[in-house]
N, C-alpha and C positions, 0 to 999 in steps of 0.2 A: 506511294512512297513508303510508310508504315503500316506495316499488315499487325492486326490483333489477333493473336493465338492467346490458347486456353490450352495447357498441359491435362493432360485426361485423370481425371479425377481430381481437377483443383481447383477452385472459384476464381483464381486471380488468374485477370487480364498479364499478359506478357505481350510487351510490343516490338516487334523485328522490323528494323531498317533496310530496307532489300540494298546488296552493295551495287548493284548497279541499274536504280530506279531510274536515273536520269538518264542514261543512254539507251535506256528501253521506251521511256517516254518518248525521246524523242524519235526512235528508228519506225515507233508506230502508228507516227501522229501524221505521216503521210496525206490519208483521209483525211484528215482537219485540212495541213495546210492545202490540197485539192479543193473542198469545200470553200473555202476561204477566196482563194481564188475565180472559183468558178463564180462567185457570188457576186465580185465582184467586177467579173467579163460583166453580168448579168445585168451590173448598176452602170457600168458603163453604155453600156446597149441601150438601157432606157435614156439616161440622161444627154450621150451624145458625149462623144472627144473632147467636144472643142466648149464644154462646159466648166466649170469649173468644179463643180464635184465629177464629174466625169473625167476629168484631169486626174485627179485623189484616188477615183476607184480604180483607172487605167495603171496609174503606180503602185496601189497596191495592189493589184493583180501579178505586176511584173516583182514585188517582192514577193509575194507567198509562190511562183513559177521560180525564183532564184533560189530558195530555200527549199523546195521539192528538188531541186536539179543540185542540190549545194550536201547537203544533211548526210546523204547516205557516201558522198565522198569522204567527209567529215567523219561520221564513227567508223569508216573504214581507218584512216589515217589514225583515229586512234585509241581500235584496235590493234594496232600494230606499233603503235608505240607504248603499248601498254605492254605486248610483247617483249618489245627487245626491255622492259623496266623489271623483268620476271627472269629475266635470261643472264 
């Protein structure tokens, strides 16, 4: 989110806010939420469906699957409403 720069020949820290950390986090966190998910195919498979933490891992398998299938519509949508905010 904040990167630490040094101006070239000066001792002090300088720290820059990147303006769009948060939409880069999340356009590249893809791999997380896949890991996330797969992890929890993986606790469902041991534990069994019809468990009750296999219940828990099954749901959230289908949330971190909604949010891989959700996210990249999402900063599409607003990328382009950031658009027409520029226009």
């Amino acid at each position: 989110m904040a990167v630490r720069e040094r101006e070239p020949g000066q001792r002090r820290d300088h720290y820059r806010v990147h303006q769009v950390a948060w939409f880069e986090a999340l356009t590249t966190s893809d791999s997380v939420y896949r890991r996330f998910k797969d992890v929890a195919r993986e606790g469902t498979d041991i534990f069994g469906s019809q468990t009750e933490i296999g219940t828990r891992l099954a749901h959230t398998e289908r949330f971190f699957a909604f949010l891989r299938a959700e996210i990249p519509q999402l900063m599409r949508k607003w990328k382009d409403q950031e658009a027409r905010q520029r226009n």
